[in-house]
C-alpha positions as CSV (number, residue, x, y, z in Angstrom):
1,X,150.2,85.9,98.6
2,X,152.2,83.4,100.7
3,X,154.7,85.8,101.1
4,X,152.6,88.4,102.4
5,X,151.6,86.0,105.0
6,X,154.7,84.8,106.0
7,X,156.0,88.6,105.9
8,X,152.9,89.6,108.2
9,X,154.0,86.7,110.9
10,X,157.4,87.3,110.9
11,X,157.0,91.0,111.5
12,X,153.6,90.4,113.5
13,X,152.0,93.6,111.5
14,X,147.9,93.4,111.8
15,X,148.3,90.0,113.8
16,X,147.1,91.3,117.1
17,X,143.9,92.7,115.8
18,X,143.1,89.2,113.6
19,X,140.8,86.3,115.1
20,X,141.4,83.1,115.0
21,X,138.6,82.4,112.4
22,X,139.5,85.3,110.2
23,X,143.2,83.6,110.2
24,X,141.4,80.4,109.0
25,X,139.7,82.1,106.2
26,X,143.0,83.6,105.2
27,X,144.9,80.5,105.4
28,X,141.7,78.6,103.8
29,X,142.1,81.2,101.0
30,X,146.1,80.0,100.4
31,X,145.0,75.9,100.3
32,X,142.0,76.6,97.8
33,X,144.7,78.3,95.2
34,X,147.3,76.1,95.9
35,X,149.9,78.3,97.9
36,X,150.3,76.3,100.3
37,X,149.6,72.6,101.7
38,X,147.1,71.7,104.3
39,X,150.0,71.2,106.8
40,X,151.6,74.1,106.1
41,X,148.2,76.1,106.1
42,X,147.4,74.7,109.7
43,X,151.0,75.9,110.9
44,X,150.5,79.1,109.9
45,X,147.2,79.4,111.5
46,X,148.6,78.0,114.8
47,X,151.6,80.5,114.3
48,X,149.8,83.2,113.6
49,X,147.1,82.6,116.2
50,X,150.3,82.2,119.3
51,X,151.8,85.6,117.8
52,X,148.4,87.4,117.6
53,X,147.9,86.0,121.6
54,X,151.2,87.5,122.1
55,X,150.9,90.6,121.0
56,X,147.6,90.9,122.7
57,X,149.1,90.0,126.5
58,X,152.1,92.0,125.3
59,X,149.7,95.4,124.7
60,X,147.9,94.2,127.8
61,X,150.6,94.7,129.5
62,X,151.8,97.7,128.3
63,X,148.8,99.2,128.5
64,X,148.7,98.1,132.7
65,X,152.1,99.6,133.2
66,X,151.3,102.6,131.2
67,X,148.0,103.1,133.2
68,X,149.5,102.4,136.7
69,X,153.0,104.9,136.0
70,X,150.4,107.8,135.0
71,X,148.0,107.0,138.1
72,X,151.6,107.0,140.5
73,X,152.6,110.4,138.9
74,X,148.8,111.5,139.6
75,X,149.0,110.5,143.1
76,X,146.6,108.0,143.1
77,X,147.0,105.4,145.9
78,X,147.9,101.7,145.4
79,X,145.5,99.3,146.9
80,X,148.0,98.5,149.2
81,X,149.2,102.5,150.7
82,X,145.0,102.7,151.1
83,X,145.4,100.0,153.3
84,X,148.3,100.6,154.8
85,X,146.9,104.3,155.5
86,X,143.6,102.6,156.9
87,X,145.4,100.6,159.4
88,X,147.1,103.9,160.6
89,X,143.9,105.6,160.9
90,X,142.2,102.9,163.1
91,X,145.1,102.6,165.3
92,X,144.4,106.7,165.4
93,X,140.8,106.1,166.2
94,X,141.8,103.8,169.1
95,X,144.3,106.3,170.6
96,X,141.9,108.9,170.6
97,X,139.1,107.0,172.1
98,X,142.2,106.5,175.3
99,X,142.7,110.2,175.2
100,X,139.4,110.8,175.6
101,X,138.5,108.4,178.0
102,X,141.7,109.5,180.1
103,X,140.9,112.9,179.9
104,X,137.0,112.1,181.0
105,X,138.5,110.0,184.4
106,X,140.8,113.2,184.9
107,X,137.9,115.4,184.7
108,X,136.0,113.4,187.3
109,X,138.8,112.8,189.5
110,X,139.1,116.8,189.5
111,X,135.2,116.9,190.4
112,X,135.3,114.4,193.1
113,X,138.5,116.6,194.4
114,X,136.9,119.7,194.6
115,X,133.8,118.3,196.1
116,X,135.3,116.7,198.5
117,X,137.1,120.1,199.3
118,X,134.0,121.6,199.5
């Protein structure tokens, strides 16, 4: 049985998906028939538990990449081209309000003009 634990570290097989306490049972199990020593037994929790956290942040990761490459090729925005792409929209906003107060002044310069032609 030791060797099926040792087997399941070194190749990390079912680690991810095991909690700490389930590890402790295991390992619990191994001390009670004699398979191993309490030292031993608390190193292969402790190994077992850093590999499982591993494998977790290394699936996390995955998983984030994975999920932000498919969103890219979907044409999904970044947080950051939103903003960028408010910012340009704003500064729109602004040089249309300029148009359209230019073009208002023209407009009533043309109106004084024609009055005062009148």
């Amino acid at each position: 049985m030791m060797k099926v634990f040792k087997d399941m570290l070194a190749t990390g097989l079912g680690a991810v998906f095991l909690t700490k306490d389930k590890i402790e049972e295991m390992v619990q199990n191994l001390v009670e028939e004699g398979s191993v020593s309490k030292k031993e037994a608390e190193e292969l929790v402790d190994n077992m538990v850093e590999k499982a956290k591993k494998q977790r942040e290394d699936i996390k990761n995955k998983v984030k990449s994975e999920v932000k490459n498919e969103f890219e090729k979907a044409g999904f925005s970044r947080q950051e081209e939103v903003k960028n792409l408010k910012q340009k929209v704003d500064t729109l906003e602004l040089q249309v309000k300029s148009l359209e107060q230019k073009i208002e002044r023209l407009e009533n310069e043309k109106i004084e003009e024609v009055e005062s032609d009148s």
